[in-house]
C-alpha positions as CSV (number, residue, x, y, z in Angstrom):
1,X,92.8,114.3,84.5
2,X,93.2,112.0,81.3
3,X,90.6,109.6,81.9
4,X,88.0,107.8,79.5
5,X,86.1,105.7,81.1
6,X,85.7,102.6,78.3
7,X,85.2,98.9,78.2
8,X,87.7,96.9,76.4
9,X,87.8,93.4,75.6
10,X,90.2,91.1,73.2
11,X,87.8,89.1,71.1
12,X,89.6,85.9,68.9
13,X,87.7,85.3,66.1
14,X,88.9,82.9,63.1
15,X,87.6,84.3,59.4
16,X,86.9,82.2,57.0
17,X,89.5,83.2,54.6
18,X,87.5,85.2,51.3
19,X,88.1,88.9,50.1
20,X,85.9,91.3,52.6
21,X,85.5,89.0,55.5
22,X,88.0,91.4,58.0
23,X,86.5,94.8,56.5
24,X,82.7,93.9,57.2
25,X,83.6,92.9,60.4
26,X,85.2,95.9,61.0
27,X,82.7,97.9,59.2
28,X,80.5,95.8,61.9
29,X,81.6,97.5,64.7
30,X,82.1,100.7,63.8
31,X,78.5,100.9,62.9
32,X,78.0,100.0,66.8
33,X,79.6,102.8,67.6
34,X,82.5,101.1,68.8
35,X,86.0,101.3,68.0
36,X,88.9,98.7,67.2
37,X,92.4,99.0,69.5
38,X,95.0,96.3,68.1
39,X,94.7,94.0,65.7
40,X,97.1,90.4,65.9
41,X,97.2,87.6,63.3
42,X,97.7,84.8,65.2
43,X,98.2,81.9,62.8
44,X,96.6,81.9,59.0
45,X,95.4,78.7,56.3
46,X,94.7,78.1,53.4
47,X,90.9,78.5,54.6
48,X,90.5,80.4,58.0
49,X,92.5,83.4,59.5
50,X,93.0,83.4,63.6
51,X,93.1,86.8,65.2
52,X,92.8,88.9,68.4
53,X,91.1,91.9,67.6
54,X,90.8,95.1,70.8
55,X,87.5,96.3,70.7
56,X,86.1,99.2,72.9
57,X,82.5,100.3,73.8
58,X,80.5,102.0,76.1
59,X,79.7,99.7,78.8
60,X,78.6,96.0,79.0
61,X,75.1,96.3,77.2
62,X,77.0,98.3,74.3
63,X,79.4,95.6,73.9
64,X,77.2,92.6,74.0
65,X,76.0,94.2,71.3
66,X,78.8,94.9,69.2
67,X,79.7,91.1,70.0
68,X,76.5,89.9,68.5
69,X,77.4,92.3,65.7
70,X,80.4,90.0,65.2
71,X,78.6,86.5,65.5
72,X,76.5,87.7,62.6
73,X,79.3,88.8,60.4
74,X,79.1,86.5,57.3
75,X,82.4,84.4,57.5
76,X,83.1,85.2,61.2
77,X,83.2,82.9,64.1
78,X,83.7,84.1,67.4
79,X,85.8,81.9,69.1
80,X,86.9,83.6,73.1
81,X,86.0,86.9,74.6
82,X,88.5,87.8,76.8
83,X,88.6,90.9,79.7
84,X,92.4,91.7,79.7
85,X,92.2,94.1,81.9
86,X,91.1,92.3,84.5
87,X,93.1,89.6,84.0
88,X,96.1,92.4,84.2
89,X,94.7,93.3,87.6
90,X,94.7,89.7,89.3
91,X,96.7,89.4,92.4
92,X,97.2,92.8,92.3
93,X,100.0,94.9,90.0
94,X,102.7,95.8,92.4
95,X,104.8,93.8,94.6
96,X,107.4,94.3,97.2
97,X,110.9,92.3,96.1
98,X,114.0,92.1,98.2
99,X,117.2,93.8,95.9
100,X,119.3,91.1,96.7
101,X,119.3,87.1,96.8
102,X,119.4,85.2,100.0
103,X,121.3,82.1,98.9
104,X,123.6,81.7,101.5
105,X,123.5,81.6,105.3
106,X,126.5,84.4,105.1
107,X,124.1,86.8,103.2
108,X,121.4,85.9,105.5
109,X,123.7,86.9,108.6
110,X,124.3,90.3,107.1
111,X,120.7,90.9,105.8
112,X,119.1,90.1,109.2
113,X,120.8,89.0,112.4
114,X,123.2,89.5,113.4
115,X,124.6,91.8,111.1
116,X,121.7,94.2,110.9
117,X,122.0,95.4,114.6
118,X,125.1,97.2,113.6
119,X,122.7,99.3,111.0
120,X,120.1,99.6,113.3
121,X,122.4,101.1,116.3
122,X,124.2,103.8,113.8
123,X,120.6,104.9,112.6
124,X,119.8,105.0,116.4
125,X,122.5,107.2,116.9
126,X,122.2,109.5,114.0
127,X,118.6,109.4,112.1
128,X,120.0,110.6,109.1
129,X,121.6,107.7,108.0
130,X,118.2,106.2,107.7
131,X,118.4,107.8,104.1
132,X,121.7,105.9,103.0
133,X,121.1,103.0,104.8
134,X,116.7,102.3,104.4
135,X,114.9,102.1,101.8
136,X,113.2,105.3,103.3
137,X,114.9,107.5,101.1
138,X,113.0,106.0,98.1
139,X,109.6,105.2,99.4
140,X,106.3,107.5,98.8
141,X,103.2,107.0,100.2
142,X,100.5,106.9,98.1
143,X,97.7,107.6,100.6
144,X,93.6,108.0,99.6
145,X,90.4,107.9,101.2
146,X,88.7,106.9,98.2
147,X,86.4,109.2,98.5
148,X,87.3,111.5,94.8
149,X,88.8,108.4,92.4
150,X,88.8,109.5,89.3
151,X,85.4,110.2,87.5
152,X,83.6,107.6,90.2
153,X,83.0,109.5,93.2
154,X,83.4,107.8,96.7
155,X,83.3,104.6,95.9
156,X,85.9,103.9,99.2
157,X,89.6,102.9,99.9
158,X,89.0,99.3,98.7
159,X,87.7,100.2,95.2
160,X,90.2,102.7,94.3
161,X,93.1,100.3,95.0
162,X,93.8,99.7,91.3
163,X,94.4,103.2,90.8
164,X,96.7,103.6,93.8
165,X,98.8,100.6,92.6
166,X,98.7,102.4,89.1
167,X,100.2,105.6,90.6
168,X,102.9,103.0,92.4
169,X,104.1,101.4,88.7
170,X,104.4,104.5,87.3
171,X,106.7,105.5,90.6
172,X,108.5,103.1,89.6
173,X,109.1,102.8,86.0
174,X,109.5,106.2,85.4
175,X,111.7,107.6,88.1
176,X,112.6,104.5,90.2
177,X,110.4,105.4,93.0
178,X,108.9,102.7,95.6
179,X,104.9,103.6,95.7
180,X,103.5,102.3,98.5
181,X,99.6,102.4,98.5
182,X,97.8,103.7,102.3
183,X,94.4,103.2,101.9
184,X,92.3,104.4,105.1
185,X,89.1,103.5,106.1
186,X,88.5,107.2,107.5
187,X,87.1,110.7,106.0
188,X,87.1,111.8,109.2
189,X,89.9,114.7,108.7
190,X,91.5,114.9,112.2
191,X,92.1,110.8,111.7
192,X,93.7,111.2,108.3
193,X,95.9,113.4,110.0
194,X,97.2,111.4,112.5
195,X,96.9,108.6,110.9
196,X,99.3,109.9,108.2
197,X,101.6,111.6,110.5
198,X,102.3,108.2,112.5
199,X,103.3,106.4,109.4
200,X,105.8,109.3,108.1
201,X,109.2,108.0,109.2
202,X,108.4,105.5,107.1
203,X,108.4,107.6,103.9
204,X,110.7,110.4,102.2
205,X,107.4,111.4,101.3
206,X,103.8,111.6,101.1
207,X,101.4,111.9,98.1
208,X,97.6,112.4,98.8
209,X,95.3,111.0,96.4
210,X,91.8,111.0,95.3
211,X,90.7,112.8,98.6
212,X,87.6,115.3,97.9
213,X,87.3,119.0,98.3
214,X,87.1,120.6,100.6
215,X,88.6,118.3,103.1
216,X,91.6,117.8,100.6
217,X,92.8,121.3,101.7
218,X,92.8,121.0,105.4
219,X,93.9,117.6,105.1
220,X,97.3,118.8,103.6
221,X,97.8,122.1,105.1
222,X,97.7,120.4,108.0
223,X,100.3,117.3,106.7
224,X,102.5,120.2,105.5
225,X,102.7,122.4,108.6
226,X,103.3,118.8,110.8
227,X,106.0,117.0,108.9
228,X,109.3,118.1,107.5
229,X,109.0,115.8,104.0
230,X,107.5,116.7,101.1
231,X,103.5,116.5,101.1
232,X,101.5,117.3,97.8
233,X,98.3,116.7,96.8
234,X,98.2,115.7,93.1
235,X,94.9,116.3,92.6
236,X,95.6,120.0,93.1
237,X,98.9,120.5,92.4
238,X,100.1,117.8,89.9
239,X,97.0,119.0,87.7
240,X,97.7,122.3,88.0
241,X,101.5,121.9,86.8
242,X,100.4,119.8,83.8
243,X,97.1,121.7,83.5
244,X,99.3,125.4,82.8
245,X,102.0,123.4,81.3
246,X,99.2,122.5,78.3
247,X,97.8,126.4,78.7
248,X,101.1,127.6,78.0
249,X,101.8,125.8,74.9
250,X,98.7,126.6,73.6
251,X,98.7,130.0,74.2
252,X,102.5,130.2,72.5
253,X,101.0,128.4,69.5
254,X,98.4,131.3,68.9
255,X,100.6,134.3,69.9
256,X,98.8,135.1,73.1
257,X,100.5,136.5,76.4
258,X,99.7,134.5,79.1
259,X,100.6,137.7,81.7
260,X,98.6,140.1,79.2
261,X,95.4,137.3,79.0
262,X,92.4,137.7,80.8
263,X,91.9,134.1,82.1
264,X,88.8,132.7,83.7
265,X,88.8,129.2,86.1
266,X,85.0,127.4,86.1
267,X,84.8,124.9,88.1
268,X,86.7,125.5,92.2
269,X,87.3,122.1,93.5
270,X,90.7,120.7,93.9
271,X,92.2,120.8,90.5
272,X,90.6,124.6,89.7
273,X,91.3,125.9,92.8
274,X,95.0,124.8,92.3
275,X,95.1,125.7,88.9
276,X,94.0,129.2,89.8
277,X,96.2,129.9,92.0
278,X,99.0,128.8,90.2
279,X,98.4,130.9,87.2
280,X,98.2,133.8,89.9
281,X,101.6,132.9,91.2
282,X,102.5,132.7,87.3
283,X,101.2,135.3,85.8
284,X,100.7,137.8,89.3
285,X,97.1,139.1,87.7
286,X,93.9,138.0,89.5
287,X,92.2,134.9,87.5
288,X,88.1,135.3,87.8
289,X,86.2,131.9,89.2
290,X,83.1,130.9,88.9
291,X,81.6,127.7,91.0
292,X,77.8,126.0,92.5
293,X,79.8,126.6,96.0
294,X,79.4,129.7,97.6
295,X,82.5,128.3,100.0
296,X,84.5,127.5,97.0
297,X,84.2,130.8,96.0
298,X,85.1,132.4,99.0
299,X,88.4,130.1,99.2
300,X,89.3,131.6,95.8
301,X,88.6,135.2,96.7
302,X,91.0,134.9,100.0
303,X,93.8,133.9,97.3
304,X,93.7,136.9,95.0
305,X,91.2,135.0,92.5
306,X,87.6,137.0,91.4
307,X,84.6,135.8,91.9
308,X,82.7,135.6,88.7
309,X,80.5,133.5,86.8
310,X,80.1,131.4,83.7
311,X,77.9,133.9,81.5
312,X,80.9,137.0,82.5
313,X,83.8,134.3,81.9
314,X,82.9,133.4,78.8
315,X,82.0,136.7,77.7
316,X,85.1,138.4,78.6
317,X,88.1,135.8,79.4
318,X,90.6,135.2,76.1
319,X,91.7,131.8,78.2
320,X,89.0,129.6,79.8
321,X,89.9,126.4,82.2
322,X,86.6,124.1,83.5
323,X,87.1,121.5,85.3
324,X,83.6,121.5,86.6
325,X,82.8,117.1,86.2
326,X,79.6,118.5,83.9
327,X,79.3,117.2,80.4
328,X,78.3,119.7,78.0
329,X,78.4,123.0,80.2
330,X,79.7,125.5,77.6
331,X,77.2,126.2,74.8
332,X,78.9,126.3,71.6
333,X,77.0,130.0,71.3
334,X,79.4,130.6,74.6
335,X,82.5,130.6,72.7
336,X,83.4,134.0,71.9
337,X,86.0,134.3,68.4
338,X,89.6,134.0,69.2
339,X,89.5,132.2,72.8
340,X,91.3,129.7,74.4
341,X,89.3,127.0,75.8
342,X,90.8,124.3,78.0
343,X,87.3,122.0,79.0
344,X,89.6,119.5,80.6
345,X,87.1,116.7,82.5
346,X,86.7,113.4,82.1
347,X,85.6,111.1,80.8
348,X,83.1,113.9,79.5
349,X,84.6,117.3,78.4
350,X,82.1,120.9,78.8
351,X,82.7,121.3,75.4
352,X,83.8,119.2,73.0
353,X,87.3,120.7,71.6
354,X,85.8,120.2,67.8
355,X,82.4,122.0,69.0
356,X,84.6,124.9,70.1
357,X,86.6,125.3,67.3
358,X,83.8,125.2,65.3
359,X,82.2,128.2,66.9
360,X,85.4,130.7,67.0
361,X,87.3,129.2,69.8
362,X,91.3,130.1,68.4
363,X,92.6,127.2,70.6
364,X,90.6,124.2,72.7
365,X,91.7,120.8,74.4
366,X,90.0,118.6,76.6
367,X,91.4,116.5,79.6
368,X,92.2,113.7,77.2
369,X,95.4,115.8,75.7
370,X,96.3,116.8,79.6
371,X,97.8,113.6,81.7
372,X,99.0,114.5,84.8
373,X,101.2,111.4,85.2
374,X,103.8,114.2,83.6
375,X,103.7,115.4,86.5
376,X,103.6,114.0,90.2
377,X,106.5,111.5,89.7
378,X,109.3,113.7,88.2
379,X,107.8,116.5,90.7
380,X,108.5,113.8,94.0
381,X,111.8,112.5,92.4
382,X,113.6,115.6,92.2
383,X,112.1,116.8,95.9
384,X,113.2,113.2,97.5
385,X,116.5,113.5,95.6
386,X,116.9,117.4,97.3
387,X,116.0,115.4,100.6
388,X,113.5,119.1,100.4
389,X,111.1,119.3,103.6
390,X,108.3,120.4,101.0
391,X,107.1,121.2,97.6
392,X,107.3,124.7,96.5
393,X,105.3,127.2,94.6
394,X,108.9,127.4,92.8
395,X,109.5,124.0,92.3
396,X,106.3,123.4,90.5
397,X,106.5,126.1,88.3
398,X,109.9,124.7,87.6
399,X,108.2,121.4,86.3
400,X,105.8,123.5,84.2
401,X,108.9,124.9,82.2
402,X,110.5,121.5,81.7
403,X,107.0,120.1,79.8
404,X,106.8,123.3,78.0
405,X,110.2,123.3,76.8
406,X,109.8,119.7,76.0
407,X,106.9,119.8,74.2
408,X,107.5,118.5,70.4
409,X,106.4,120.6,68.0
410,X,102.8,120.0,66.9
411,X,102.0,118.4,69.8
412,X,100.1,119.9,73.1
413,X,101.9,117.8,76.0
414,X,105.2,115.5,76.0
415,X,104.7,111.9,75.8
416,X,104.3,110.4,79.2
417,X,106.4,107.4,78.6
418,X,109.3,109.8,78.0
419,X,111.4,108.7,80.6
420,X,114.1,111.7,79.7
421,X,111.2,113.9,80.5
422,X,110.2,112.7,83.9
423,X,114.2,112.8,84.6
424,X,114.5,116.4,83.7
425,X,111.2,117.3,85.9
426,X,113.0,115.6,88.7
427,X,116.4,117.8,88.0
428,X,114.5,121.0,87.6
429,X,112.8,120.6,90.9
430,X,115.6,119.6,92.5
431,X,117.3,122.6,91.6
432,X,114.9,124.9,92.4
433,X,115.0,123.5,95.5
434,X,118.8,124.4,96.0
435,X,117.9,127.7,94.7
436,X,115.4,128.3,97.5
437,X,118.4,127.1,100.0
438,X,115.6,124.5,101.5
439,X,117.3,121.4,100.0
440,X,119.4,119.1,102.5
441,X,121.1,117.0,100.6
442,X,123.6,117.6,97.5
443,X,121.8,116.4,94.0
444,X,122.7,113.3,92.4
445,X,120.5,112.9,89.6
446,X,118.9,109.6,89.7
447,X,120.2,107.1,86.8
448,X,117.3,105.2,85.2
449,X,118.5,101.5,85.4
């Protein structure tokens, strides 16, 4: 969810080296309505200073602008423009490496033939050493139809590769996860289905991604029912866990009862829908909803939720969740004193959290505060690690406690790069999977490094 879509670009620049010559430049670009990121000295004279200097805007035409803006600072001259995030991307972010060197012809007989048919004839014999033996037991697939990446739209499998491989790093760094990105030239349901299900032994897992509503639903109901590894759809549910996890600590901040609350959900597609239903299952009182989609609507209504509207959720909800894609949808007359108001889309919030405070609200964030990276790779740690055959309604809400209870003070959400966080999400889930008596192997918690 916490996405802002902006351009960035590293600009060297040398300054000629006489009091004010940094600030008006500065001064420059904020009067764009851009904003400076990092600033580096890279080397300094008697007469000139050399430095990178982050800049972010808009989109191109906004920072060609801001550029000429720099060329015309007295004292400035620009010297490279450079797209780092591009360059980043080049040849792709992710590779596959072999854990071990092949520098002799004895590890080569034991890596391959003819020591590997030994492996390969216990595994035949008893599948279940595929998980000691394979890298199975550590590999998720990260699987997409491009058809919902992030604020884009469809924009197809090929496009939304960069985000796959992004879910794959942070796999990887945070809880030593293999991503492995599945992109499929299909939106054709039935085909995702089987193409998914043919690939499983491959995985001890599979994560859906950026697949839209309301095919997203079928598409893993139907994944869940068919394999016996855990199958989640972060969209719905890794929102969701973050999503609540953010509710929560807001709601503790300003002495409100989450299970006493009158909560509203605007906006039923993938993340609302799952974020409904998991305050349900949280809280065990109906949430109202309010969506365009008569279907959408419906879907909510068969799961406990009330169908409602945005004039009667505003009006009467203390807690209000959008996640409706549609800048600018709650009025700041909406706000009604005392509320709770989570406008959490991207890169364009319903209401801007300053806007809402300003009119009464008691409490508001927007999707920029609410990263669901907190979420999806502690969540599939802990359920590979508990070898569980899914994802619970249990195991989430176990994930929601952890970034709760690790909240600092003052802040709304954990930092994501905490990796002790993402460790104790994985040990929570794992355990609530023991609880529930569905895990099949005995916990080890996995040691970072």
């Amino acid at each position: 969810m916490a996405w802002e879509r902006k351009m960035m670009r590293t600009i060297r620049v040398r300054n000629e080296q006489k009091v004010g010559t940094l600030a008006r430049l500065l001064a420059a670009v904020s009067s764009m309505g851009a904003s400076v990121g990092s600033i580096e000295m890279l080397n300094e004279t008697a007469q000139s200073v050399l430095r990178d200097i982050t800049v972010y805007a808009d989109d191109t035409e906004h920072m060609d602008k801001v550029i000429e803006a720099m060329r015309d600072n007295e004292g400035t001259h620009v010297l490279e423009i450079r797209d780092e995030v591009l360059a980043l991307h080049q040849k792709g972010k992710i590779a596959i490496r072999s854990r071990f060197p092949i520098d002799s012809i004895a590890t080569l007989r034991r890596v391959y033939t003819p020591g590997v048919a030994e492996v390969c004839l216990k595994i035949a014999e008893d599948p279940e050493l595929a998980r000691l033996y394979t890298s199975i037991s550590h590999m998720v697939a990260i699987v997409t139809d491009g058809s919902a990446v992030l604020g884009l739209g469809d924009i197809g499998p090929l496009a939304s590769m960069p985000v796959m491989e992004g879910k794959a790093m942070l796999m990887e760094t945070l809880v030593g996860l293999s991503g492995m990105p599945i992109l499929l030239n299909t939106k054709d349901t039935d085909e995702i289905v089987r193409a998914v299900t043919a690939i499983a032994p491959t995985f001890a897992a599979i994560q859906l991604e950026d697949i839209s509503a309301p095919r997203c639903f079928e598409v893993e109901e139907r994944l869940q029912a068919m394999l016996d590894i855990p199958v989640m759809h972060d969209d719905q549910h890794g929102t969701a866990v973050v999503s609540i996890a953010a509710l929560t600590v807001g709601a503790n901040r300003t002495g409100v009862d989450i299970h006493e609350a009158v909560i509203g959900q605007i906006g039923l597609g993938a993340a609302g829908n799952a974020i409904g239903k998991m305050i349900m299952r949280l809280t065990g009182n109906p949430v109202l909803g309010a969506d365009m989609s008569e279907a959408a609507m419906e879907r909510f209504g068969r799961v406990g939720g009330k169908k409602s509207s945005l004039k009667e959720i505003m009006s009467e909800c203390d807690i209000v969740i959008a996640t409706t894609g549609v800048p600018d949808l709650i009025k700041p007359e909406m706000v009604r004193k005392g509320q709770l108001i989570f406008a959490l889309s991207n890169p364009n919030a319903e209401i801007d959290p300053e806007v809402a405070l300003s009119h009464g609200a008691a409490f508001a964030a927007d999707g920029k505060s609410v990263n669901n990276v907190l979420g999806f790779p502690g969540i599939f740690r802990g359920a590979v690690d508990a070898n569980a055959p899914r994802i619970t309604d249990e195991m989430l809400l176990a994930a929601v406690e952890v970034l709760v209870r690790m909240t600092p003070a003052g802040e709304l959400m954990p930092n994501p790069l905490n990796k002790k966080v993402h460790l104790e999400v994985a040990r929570a889930v794992a355990l609530a999977a023991m609880k529930q008596g569905i895990a099949r192997a005995e916990y080890v918690p996995y040691a970072d490094g």
